[in-house]
DRENTOR-726787 format. One record per residue (C-alpha): y, x, z. Coordinates in steps of 0.05 Angstrom, whole numbers, plus 32768, in hexadecimal, padded with zeros to 4 digits. Example, Ala and Ser with C-alpha at 12.3 -4.5 7.8 and 13.67 -1.06 7.14 Angstrom:
REM residues 2
7FA680F6809C/7FEB8111808F/
REM end
This chain:
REM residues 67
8DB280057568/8DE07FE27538/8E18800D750C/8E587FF4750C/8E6C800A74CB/8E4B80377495/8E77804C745B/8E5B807F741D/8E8480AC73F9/8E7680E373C5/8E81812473DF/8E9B815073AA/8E90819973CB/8E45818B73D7/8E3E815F7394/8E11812C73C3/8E2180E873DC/8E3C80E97425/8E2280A97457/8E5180A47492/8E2F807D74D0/8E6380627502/8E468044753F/8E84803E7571/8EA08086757E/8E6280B2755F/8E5D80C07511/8E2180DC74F4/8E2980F774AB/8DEA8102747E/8DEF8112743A/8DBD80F17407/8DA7810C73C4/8DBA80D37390/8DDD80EC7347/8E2880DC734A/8E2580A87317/8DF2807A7340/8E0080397341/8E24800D7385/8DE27FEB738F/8DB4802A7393/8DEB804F73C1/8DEA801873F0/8DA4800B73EE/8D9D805F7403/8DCF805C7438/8DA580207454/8D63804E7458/8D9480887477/8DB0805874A5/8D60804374BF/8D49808C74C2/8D80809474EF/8D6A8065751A/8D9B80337511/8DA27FED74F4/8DD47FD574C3/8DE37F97749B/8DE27FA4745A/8E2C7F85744F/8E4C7FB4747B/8E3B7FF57444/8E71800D7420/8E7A803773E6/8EAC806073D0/8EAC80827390/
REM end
């Protein structure tokens, strides 16, 4: 299955980065270990591995960080 959209965004109360998988209606949310002060490209490149242990496939253009 393909997501549709994947967007990351630090998540303050847990102190963790947050991956949000949209696939149509459904959202999974997984939360990833990464410091705060990682860098775009190692964000995106964890959010890609979340994304595949999910079971889903994502170009890599569609990630998007939020800091």
């Amino acid at each position: 299955m393909r997501a549709d959209q994947v967007e990351v965004s630090w998540d303050a109360g847990k102190a963790k980065w947050l991956v949000r998988i949209v696939n149509g209606e459904e959202v999974i949310r997984r939360y990833c270990n990464l410091p705060k002060n990682a860098d775009e490209k190692t964000v995106a490149a964890e959010a890609q591995k979340t994304v595949q242990d999910e079971g889903y496939e994502a170009d890599p253009t569609i990630v998007s960080v939020r800091r």
